[in-house]
C-alpha positions in Angstrom: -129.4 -23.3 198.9 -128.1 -27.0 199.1 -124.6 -28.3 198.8 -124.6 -28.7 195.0 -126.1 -25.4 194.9 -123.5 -23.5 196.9 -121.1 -26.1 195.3 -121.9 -25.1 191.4 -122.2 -21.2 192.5 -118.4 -21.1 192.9 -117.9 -22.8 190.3 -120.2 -20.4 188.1 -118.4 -17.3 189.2 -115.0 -18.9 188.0 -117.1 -19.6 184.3 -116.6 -16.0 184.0 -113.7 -15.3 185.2 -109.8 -15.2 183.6 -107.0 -17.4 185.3 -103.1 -16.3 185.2 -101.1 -13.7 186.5 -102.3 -10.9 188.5 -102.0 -7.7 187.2 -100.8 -4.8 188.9 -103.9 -2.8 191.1 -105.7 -0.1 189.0 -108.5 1.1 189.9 -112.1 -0.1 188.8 -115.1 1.7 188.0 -117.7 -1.5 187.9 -120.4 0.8 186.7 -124.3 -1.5 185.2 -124.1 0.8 182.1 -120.4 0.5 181.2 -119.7 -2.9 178.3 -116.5 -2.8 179.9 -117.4 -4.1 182.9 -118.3 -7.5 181.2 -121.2 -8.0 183.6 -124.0 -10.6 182.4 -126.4 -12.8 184.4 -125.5 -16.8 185.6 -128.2 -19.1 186.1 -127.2 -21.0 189.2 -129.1 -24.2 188.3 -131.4 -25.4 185.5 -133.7 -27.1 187.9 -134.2 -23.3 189.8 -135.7 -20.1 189.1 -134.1 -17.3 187.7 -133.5 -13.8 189.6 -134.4 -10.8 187.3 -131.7 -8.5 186.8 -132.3 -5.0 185.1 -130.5 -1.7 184.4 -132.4 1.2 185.0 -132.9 4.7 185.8 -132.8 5.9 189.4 -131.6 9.6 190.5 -129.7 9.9 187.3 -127.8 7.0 187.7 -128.0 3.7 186.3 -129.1 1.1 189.3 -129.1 -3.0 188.7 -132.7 -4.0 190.3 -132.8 -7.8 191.1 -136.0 -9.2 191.5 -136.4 -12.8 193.4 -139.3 -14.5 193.3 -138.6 -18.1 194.8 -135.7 -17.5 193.0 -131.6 -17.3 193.2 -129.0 -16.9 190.3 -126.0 -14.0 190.3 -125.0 -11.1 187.8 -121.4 -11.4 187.5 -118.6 -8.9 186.9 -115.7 -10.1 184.3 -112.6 -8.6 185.0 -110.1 -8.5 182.7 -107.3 -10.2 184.4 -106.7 -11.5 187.8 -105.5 -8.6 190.1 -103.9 -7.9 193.5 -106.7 -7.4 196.6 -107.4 -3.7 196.0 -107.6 -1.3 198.9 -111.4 -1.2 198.5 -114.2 -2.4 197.7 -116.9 0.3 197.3 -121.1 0.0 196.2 -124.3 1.6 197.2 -127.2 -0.5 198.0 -131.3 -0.9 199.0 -134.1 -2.9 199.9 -137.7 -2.1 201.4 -137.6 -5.1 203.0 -136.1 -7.9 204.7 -136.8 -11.6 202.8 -139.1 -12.9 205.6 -137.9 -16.0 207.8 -134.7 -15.8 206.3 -132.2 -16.3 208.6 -128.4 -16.6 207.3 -127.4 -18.7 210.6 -129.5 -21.4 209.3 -129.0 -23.2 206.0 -132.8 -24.2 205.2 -133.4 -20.5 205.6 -130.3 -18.9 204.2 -131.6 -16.3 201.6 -130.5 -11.8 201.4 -131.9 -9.1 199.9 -128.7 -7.8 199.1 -125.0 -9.4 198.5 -122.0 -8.2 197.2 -119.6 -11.5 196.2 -115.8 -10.9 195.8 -113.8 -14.1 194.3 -110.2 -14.9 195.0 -107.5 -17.1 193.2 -105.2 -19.3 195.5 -103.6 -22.7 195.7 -106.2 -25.1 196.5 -103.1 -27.5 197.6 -102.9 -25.6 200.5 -107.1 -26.5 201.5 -107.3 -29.8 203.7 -108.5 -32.9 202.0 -112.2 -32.6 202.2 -111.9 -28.9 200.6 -109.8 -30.2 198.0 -112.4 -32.9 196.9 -115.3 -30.1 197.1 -113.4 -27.9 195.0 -112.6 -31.0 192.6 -116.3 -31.5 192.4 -116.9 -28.3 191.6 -115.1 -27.9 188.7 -117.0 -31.2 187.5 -120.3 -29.8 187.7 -119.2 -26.3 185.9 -116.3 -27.5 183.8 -113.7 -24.9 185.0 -111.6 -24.4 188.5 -113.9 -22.6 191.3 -112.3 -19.5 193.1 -110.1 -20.5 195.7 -112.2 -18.8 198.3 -115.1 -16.1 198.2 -116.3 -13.3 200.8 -119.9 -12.5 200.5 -121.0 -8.9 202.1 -124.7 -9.5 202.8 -127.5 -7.0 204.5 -128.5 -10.2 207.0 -131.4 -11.3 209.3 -131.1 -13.1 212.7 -126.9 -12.6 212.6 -125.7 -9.4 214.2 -123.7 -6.5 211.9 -120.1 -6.9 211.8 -120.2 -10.8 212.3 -119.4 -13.7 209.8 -121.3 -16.8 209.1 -119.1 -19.5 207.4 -121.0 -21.5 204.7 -122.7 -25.0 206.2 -121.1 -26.7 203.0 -117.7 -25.3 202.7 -114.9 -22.7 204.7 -114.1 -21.2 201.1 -116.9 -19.1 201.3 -117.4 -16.6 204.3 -120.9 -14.6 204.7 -119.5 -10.7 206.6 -122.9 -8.7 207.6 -122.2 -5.3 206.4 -126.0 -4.4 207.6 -128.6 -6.8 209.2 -132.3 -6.1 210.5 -134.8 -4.1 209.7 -132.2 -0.8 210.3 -131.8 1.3 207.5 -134.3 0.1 204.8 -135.8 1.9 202.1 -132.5 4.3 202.0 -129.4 3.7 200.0 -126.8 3.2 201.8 -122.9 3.8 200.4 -120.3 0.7 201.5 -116.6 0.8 201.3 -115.0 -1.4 202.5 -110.8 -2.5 203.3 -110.9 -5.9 201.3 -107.7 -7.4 202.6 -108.7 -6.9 206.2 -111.8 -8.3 205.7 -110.1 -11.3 203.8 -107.7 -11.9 206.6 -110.7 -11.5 209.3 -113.1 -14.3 207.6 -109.8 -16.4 206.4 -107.0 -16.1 208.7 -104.8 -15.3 205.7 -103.7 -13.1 203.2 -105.6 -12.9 200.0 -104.7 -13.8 196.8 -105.6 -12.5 193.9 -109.0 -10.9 193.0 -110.6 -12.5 190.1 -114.1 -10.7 190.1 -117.1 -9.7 191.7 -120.8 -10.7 191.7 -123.9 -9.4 193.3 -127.3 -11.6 194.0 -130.2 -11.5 195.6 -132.0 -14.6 196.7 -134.9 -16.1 198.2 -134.5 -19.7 197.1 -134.7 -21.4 200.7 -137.8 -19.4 202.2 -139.9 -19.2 198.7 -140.9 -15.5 198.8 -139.9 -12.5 197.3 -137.3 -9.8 197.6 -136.4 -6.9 195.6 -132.6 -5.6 195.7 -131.4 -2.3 194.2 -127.3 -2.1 193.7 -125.4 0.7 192.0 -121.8 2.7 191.8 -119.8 -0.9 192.0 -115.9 0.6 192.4 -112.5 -1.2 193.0 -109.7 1.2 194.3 -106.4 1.0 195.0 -104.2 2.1 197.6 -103.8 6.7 196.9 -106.8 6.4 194.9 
């Protein structure tokens, strides 16, 4: 994905999603089949292809499959107003199979089978110069303020499990390896994870507020293909 890329995808995810206060923490059932949950595809470019999104039938539950071919673009969650960093952020996810010669340490060869995107609000006059000017540019190419910073959960290749690979093109966006290799695939597997912690691990701060959630699967850099399946998408909050 190349800088503009990577540039216009944060400033896509804040095209969907509400500025202003944060509201108090309640809990949030991002479920594919629920209206409520506001979630709708975002092309990430007009000059790239498209990643099929579709709801569907799995084990009596409604799954999102994303299928990339030579392809990258997200399907966004629209919350309804900005809220505090909840406790957790829970999903289930699977893949057959890793994209091949992906590699997520290298930015020519930077593409997942699986990612989980939270977005965060936050004062970008805080950000050192060079941040501030990305972040200025970003809002030129999508027409509205990006996130202040985003933490990507990805199922990786070439990067070891637990470790974080900051973006080539900007420190606003952190990649955390929840899974990585070939360990695991063809099973769901059931994530939950302590948001904050993992904010202040990839940031070195507290977060601000949380203004939505997006999952993609790409295959963009390495032009192959990559199916994704993602389901039970759930915000808690601390006693829930």
């Amino acid at each position: 994905m190349t800088l503009a890329h990577r540039v216009a995808l944060l400033g896509l995810l804040a095209c969907s999603l509400p500025a202003g206060a944060a509201a108090p923490c309640e809990p949030v059932d991002l479920a594919f089949d629920k209206p409520a949950a506001g979630w709708a595809h975002l092309p990430l470019s007009r000059l790239k292809r498209d990643t099929a999104y579709t709801v569907e039938q799995e084990g009596g539950r409604n799954v999102l499959r994303a299928s990339a071919e030579r392809s990258a673009s997200l399907y966004v969650a629209r919350l309804a107003a900005p809220m505090p960093a909840p406790a957790t952020l829970s999903w289930s996810w699977k893949t057959d199979a890793l994209v091949p010669g992906a590699d997520n340490g290298d930015s020519k060869r930077e593409d997942a089978p699986l990612r989980v995107l939270a977005a965060f609000g936050g004062d970008p006059k805080t950000l050192p110069e060079d941040e501030q000017r990305r972040m200025t540019r970003a809002e030129r190419l999508s027409g509205r303020s990006p996130p202040f910073a985003t933490l990507m959960y990805i199922w990786g290749d070439k990067v070891a499990a637990g470790s974080i690979t900051p973006s080539a093109h900007t420190g606003q966006l952190k990649m955390l390896a929840v899974a990585a290799g070939a360990d695991g695939l063809g099973r769901w597997h059931t994530v939950q994870r302590d948001v904050a912690a993992d904010y202040r691990r990839a940031f070195g701060a507290e977060p601000g507020p949380l203004l939505g959630v997006a999952v993609m699967t790409d295959t963009d850099n390495t032009d192959t293909k990559a199916v994704g399946l993602y389901a039970d998408i759930r915000l808690g909050c601390a006693g829930n």
